[in-house]
NUPA-64320 format. One record per atom (N, C-alpha, C): residue number from 1; atom name; z, x, y. Coordinates in steps of 0.05 Angstrom, whole numbers. Example, Ala and Ser with C-alpha at 12.3 -4.5 7.8 and 13.67 -1.06 7.14 Angstrom:
residues 2
@seq 1 | atom N | up 156 | east 264 | north -114
@seq 1 | atom CA | up 156 | east 246 | north -90
@seq 1 | atom C | up 156 | east 264 | north -66
@seq 2 | atom N | up 142 | east 257 | north -45
@seq 2 | atom CA | up 143 | east 273 | north -21
@seq 2 | atom C | up 157 | east 258 | north 1
***
This chain:
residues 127
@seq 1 | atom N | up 444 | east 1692 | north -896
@seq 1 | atom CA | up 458 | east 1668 | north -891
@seq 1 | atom C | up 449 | east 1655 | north -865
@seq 2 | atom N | up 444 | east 1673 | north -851
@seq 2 | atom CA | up 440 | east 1659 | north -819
@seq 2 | atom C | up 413 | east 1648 | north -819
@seq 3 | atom N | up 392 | east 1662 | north -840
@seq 3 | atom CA | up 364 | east 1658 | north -841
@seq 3 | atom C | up 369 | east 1624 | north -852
@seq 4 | atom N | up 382 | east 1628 | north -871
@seq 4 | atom CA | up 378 | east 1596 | north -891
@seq 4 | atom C | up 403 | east 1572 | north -864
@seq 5 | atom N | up 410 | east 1577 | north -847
@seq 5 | atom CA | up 430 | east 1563 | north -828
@seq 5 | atom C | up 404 | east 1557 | north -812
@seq 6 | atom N | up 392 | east 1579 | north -804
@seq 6 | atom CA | up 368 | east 1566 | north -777
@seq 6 | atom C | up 346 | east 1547 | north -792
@seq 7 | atom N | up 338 | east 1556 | north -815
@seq 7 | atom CA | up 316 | east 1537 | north -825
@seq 7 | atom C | up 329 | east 1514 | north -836
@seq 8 | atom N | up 351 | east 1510 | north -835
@seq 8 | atom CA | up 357 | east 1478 | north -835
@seq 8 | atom C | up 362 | east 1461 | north -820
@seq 9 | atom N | up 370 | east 1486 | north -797
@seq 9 | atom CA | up 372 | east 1469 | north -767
@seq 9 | atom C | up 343 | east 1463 | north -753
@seq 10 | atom N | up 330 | east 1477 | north -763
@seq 10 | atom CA | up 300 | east 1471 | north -749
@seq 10 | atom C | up 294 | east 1447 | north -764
@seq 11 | atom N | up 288 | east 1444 | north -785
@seq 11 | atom CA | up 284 | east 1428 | north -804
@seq 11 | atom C | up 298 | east 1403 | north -802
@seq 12 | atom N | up 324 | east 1394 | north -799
@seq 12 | atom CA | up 336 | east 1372 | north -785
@seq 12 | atom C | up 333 | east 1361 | north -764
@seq 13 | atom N | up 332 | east 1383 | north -743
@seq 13 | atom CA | up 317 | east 1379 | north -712
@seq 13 | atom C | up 289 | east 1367 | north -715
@seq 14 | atom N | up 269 | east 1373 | north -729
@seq 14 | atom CA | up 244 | east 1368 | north -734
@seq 14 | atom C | up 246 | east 1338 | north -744
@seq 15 | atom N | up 260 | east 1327 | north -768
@seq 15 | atom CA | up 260 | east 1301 | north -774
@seq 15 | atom C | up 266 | east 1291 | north -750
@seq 16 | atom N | up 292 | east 1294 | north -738
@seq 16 | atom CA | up 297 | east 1273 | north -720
@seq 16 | atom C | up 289 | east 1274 | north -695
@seq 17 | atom N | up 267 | east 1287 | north -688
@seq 17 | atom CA | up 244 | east 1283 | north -660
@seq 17 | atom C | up 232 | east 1266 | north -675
@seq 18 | atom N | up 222 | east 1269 | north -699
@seq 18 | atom CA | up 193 | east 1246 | north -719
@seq 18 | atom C | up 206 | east 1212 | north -709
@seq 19 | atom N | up 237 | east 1215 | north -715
@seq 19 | atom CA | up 249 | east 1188 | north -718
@seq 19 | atom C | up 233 | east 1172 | north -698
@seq 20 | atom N | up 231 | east 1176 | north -676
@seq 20 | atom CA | up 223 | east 1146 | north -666
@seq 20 | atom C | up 197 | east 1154 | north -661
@seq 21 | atom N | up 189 | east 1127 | north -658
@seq 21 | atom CA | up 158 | east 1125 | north -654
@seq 21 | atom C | up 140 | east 1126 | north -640
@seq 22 | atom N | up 158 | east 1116 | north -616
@seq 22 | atom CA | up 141 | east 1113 | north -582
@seq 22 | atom C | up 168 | east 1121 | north -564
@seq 23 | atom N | up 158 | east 1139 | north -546
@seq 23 | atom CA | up 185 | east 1142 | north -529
@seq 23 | atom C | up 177 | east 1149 | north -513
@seq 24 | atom N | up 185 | east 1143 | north -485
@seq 24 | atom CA | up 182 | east 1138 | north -454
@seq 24 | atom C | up 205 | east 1156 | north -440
@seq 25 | atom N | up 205 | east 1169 | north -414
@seq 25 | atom CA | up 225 | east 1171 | north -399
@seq 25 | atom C | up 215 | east 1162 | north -368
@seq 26 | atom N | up 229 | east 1150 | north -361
@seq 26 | atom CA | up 230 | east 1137 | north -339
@seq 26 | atom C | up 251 | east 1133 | north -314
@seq 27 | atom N | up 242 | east 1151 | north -290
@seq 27 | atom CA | up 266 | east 1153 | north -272
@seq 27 | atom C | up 266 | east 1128 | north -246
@seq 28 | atom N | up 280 | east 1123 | north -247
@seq 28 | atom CA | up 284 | east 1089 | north -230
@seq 28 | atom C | up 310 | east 1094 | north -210
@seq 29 | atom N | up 301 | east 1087 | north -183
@seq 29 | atom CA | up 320 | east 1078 | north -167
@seq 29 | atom C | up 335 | east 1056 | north -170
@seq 30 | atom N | up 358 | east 1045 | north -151
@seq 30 | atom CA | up 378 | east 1029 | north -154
@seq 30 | atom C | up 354 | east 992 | north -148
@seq 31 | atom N | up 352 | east 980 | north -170
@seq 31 | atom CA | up 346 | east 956 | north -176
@seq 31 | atom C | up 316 | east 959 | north -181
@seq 32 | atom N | up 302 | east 990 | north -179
@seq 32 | atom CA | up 285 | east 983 | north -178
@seq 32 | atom C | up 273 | east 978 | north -223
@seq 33 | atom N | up 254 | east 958 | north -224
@seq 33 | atom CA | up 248 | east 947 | north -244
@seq 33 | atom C | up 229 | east 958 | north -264
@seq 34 | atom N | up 231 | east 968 | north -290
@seq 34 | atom CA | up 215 | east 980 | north -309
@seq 34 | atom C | up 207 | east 963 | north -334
@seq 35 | atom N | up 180 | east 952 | north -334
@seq 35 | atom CA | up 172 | east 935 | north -360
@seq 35 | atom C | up 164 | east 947 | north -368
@seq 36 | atom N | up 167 | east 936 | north -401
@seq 36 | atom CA | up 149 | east 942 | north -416
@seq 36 | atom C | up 142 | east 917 | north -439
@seq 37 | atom N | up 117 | east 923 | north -454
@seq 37 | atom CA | up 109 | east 906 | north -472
@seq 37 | atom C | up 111 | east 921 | north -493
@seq 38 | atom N | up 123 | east 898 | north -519
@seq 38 | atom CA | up 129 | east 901 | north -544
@seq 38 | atom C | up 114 | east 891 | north -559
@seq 39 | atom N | up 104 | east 899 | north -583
@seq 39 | atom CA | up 93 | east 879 | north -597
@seq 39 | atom C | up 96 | east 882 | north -620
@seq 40 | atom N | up 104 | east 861 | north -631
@seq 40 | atom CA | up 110 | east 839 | north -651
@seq 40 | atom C | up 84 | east 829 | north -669
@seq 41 | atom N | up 98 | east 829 | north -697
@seq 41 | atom CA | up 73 | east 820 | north -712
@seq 41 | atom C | up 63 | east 788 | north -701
@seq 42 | atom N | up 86 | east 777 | north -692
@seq 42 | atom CA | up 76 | east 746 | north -676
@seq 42 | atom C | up 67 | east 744 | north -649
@seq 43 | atom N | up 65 | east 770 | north -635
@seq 43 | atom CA | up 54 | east 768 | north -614
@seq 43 | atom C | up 59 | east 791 | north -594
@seq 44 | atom N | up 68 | east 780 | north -568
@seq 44 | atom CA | up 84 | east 811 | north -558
@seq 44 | atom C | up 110 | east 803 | north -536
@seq 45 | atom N | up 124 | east 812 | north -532
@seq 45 | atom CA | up 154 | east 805 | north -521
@seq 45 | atom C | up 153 | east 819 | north -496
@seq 46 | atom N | up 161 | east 804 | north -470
@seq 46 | atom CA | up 165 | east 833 | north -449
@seq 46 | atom C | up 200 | east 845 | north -449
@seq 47 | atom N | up 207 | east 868 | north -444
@seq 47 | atom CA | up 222 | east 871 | north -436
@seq 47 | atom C | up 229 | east 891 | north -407
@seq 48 | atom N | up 249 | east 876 | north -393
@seq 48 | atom CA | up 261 | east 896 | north -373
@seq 48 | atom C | up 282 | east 903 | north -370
@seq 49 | atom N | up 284 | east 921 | north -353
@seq 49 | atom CA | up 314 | east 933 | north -338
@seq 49 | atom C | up 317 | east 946 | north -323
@seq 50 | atom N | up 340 | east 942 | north -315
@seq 50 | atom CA | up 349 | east 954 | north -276
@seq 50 | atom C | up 371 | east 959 | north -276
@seq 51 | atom N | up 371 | east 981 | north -261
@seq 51 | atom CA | up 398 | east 990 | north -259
@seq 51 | atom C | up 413 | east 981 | north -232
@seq 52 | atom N | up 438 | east 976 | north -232
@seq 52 | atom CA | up 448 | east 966 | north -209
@seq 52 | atom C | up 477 | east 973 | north -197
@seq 53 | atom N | up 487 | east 995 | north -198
@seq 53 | atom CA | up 508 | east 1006 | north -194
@seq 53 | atom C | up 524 | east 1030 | north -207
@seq 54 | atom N | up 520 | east 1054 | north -190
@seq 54 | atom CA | up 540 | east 1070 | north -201
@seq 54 | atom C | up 559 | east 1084 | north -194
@seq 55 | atom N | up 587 | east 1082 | north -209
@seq 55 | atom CA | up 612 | east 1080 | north -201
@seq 55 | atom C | up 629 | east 1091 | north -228
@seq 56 | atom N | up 644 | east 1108 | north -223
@seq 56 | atom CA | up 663 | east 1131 | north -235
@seq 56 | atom C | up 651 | east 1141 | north -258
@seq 57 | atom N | up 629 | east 1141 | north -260
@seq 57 | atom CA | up 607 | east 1159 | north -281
@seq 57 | atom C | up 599 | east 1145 | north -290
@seq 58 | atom N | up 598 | east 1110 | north -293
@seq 58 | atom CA | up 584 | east 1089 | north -307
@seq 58 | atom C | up 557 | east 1079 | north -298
@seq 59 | atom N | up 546 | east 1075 | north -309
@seq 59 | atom CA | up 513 | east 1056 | north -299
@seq 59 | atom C | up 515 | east 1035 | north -304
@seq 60 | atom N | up 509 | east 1016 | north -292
@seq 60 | atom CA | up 509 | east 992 | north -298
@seq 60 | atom C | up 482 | east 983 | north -301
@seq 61 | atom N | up 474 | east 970 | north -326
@seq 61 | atom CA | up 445 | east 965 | north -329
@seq 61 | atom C | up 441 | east 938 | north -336
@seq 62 | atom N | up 428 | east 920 | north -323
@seq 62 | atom CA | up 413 | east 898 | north -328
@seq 62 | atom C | up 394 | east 894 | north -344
@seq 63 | atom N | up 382 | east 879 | north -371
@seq 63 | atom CA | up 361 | east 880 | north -371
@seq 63 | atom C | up 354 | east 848 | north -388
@seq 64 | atom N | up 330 | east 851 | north -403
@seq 64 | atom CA | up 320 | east 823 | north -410
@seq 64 | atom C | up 299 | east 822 | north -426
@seq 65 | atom N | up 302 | east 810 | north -447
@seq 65 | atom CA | up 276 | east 806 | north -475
@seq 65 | atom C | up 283 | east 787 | north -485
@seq 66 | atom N | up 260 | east 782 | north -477
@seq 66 | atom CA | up 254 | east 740 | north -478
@seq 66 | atom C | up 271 | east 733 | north -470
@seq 67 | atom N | up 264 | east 736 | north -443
@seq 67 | atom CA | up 283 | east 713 | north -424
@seq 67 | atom C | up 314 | east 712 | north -425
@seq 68 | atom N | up 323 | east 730 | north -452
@seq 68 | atom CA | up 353 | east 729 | north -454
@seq 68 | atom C | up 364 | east 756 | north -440
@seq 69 | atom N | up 379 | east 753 | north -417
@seq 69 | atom CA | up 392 | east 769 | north -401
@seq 69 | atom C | up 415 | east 780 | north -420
@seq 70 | atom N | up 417 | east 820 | north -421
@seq 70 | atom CA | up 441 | east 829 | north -432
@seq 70 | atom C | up 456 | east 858 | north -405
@seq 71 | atom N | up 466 | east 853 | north -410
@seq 71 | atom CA | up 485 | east 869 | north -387
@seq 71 | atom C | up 507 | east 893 | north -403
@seq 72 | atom N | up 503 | east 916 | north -391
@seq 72 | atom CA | up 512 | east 936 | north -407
@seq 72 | atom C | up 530 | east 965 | north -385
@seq 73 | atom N | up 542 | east 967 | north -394
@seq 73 | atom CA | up 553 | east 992 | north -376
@seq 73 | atom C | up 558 | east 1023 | north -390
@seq 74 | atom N | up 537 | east 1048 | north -381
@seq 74 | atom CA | up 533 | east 1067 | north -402
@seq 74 | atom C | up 541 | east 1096 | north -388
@seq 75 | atom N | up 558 | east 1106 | north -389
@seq 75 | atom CA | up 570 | east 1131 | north -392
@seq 75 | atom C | up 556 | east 1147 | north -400
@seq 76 | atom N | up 555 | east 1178 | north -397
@seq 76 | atom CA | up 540 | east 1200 | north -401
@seq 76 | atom C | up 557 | east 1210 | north -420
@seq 77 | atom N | up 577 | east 1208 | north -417
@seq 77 | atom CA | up 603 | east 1232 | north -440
@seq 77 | atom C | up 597 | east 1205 | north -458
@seq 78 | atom N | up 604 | east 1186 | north -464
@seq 78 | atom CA | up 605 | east 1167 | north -492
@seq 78 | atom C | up 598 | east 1134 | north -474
@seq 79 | atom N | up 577 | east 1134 | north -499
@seq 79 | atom CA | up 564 | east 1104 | north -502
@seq 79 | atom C | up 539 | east 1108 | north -478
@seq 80 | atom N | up 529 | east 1127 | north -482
@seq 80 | atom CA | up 509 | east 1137 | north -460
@seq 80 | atom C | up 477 | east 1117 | north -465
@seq 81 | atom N | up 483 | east 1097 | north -491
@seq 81 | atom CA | up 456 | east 1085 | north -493
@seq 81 | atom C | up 459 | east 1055 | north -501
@seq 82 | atom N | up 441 | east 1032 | north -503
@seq 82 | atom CA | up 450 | east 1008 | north -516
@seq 82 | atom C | up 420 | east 1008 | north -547
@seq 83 | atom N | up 428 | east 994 | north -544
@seq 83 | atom CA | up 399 | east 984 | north -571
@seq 83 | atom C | up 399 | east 947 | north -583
@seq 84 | atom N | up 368 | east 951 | north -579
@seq 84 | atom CA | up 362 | east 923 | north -578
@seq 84 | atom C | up 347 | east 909 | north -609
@seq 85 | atom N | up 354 | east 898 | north -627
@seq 85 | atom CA | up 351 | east 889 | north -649
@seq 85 | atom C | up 309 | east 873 | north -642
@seq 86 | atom N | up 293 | east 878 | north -650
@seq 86 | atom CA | up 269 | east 861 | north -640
@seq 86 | atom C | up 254 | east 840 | north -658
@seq 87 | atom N | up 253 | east 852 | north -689
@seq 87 | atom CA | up 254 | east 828 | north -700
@seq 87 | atom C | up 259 | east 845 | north -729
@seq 88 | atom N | up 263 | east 827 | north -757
@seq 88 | atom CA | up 272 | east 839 | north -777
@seq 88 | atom C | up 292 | east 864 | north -771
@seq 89 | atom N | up 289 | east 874 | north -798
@seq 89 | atom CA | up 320 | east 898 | north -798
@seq 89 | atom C | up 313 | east 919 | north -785
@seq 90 | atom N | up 279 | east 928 | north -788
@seq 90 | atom CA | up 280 | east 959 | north -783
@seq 90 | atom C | up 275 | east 965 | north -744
@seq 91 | atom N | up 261 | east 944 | north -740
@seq 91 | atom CA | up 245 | east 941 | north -715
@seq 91 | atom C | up 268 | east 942 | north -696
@seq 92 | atom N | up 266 | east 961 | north -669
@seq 92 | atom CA | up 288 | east 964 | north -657
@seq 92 | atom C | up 279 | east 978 | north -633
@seq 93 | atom N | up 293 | east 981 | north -603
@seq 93 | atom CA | up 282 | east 994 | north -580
@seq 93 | atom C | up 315 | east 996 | north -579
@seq 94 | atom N | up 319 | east 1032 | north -560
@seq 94 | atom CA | up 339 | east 1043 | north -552
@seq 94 | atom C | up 330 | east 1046 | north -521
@seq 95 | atom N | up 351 | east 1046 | north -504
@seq 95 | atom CA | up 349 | east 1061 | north -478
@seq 95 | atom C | up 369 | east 1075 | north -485
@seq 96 | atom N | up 363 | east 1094 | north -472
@seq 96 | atom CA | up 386 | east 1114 | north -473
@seq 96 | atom C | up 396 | east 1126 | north -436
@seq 97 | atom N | up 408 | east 1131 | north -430
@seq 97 | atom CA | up 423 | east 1145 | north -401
@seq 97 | atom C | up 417 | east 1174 | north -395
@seq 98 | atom N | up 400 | east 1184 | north -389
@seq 98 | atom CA | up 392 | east 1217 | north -391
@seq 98 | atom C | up 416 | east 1229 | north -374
@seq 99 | atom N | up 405 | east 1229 | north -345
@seq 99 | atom CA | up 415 | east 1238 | north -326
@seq 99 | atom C | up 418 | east 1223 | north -305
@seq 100 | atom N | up 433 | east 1234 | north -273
@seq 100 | atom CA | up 433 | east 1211 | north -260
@seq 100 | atom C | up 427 | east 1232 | north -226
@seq 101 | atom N | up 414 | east 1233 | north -214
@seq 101 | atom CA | up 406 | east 1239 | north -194
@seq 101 | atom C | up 428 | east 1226 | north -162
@seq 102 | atom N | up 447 | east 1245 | north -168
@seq 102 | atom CA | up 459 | east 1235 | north -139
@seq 102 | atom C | up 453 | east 1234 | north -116
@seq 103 | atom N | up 438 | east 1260 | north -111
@seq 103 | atom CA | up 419 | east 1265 | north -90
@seq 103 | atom C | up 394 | east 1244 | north -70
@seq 104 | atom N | up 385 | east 1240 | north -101
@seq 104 | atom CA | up 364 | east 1222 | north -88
@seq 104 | atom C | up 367 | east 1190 | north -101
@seq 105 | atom N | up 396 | east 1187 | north -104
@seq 105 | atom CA | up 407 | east 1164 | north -118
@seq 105 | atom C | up 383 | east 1153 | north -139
@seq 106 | atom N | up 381 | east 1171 | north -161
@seq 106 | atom CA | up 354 | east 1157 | north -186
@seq 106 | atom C | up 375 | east 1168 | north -211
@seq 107 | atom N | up 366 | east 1145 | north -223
@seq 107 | atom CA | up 377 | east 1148 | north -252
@seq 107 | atom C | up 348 | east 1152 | north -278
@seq 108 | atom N | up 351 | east 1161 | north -288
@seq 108 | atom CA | up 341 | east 1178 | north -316
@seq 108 | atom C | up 336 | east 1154 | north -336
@seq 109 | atom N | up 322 | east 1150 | north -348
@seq 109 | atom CA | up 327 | east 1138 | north -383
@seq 109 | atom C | up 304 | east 1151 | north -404
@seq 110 | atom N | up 315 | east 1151 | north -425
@seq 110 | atom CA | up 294 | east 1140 | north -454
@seq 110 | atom C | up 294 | east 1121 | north -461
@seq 111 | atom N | up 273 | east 1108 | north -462
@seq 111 | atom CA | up 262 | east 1073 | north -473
@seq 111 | atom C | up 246 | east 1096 | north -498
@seq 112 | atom N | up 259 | east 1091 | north -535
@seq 112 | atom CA | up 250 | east 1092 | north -561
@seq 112 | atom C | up 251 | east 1068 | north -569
@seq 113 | atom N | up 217 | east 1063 | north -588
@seq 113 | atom CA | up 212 | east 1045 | north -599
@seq 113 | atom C | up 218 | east 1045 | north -625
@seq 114 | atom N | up 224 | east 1045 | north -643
@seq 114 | atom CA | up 226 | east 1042 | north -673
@seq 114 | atom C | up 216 | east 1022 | north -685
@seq 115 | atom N | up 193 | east 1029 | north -712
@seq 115 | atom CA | up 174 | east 1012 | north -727
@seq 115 | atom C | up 161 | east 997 | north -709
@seq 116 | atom N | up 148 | east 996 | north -690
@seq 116 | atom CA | up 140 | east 976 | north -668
@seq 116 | atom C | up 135 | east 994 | north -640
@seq 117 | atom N | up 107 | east 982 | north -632
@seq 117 | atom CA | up 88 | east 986 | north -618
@seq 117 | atom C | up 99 | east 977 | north -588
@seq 118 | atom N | up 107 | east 998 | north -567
@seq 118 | atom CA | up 116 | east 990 | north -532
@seq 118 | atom C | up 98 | east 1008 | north -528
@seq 119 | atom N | up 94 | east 993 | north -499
@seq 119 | atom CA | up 80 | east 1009 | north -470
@seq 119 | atom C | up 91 | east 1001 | north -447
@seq 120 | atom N | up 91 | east 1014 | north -426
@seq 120 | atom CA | up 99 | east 1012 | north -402
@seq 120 | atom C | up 81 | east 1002 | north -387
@seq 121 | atom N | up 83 | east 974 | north -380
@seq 121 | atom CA | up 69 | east 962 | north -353
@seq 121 | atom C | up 69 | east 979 | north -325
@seq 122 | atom N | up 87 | east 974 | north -324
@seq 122 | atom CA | up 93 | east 981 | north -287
@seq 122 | atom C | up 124 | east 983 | north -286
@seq 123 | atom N | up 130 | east 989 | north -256
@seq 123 | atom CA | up 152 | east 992 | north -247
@seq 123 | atom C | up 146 | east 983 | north -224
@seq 124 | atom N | up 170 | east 969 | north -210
@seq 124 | atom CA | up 168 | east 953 | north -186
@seq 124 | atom C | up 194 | east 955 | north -174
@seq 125 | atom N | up 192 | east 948 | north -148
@seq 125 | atom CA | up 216 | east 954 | north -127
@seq 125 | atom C | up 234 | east 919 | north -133
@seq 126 | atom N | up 231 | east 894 | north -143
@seq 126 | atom CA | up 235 | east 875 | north -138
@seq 126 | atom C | up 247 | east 871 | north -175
@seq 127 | atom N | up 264 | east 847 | north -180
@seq 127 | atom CA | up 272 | east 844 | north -207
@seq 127 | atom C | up 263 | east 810 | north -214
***
């Protein structure tokens, strides 16, 4: 019983590492700025984000694709991620909230791409 319990848990675990396609982690100080480029069968989209405040276990995150500013606030215990629609149904980017570095005031993310091709430009101290 325990044999056929682990090989399905491996086996589940295994699909859902496959799920996304491109995935990044990226640790960023307070405002400092993380792009990246998307691309689109029409071309390629930038997107960013910055984090800008944290306060009773929340992050507050800034960010922006195509020019349209969305603002989000993400918790570690629940709603620890947002997700961004990029074009058609399947095509989609997640950040997610890893961890949060009190110490050296840095916060954590996963930037996942789904059906669709990101890379990471740069990171910059300025937004």
């Amino acid at each position: 019983m325990n044999r056929y319990f682990l090989l399905i848990f491996l086996l589940t675990f295994n699909l859902l590492a496959r799920y996304w396609d491109t995935q990044y982690e990226v640790s960023l100080k307070k405002d400092e700025l993380a792009k990246f480029n998307v691309f689109v069968p029409t071309g390629s989209k930038q997107f960013l984000f910055r984090w800008t405040l944290f306060i009773n276990d929340g992050l507050v995150v800034i960010s922006k694709l195509d020019g349209f500013p969305h603002h989000y606030i993400l918790y570690k215990r629940h709603n620890p991620s947002f997700r961004l629609k990029l074009f058609g149904r399947r095509a989609f980017l997640m950040v997610e909230f890893v961890k949060f570095d009190i110490k050296n005031n840095q916060a954590t993310f996963r930037v996942m791409f789904k059906n669709i091709k990101g890379e990471l430009i740069q990171e910059d101290n300025f937004w």
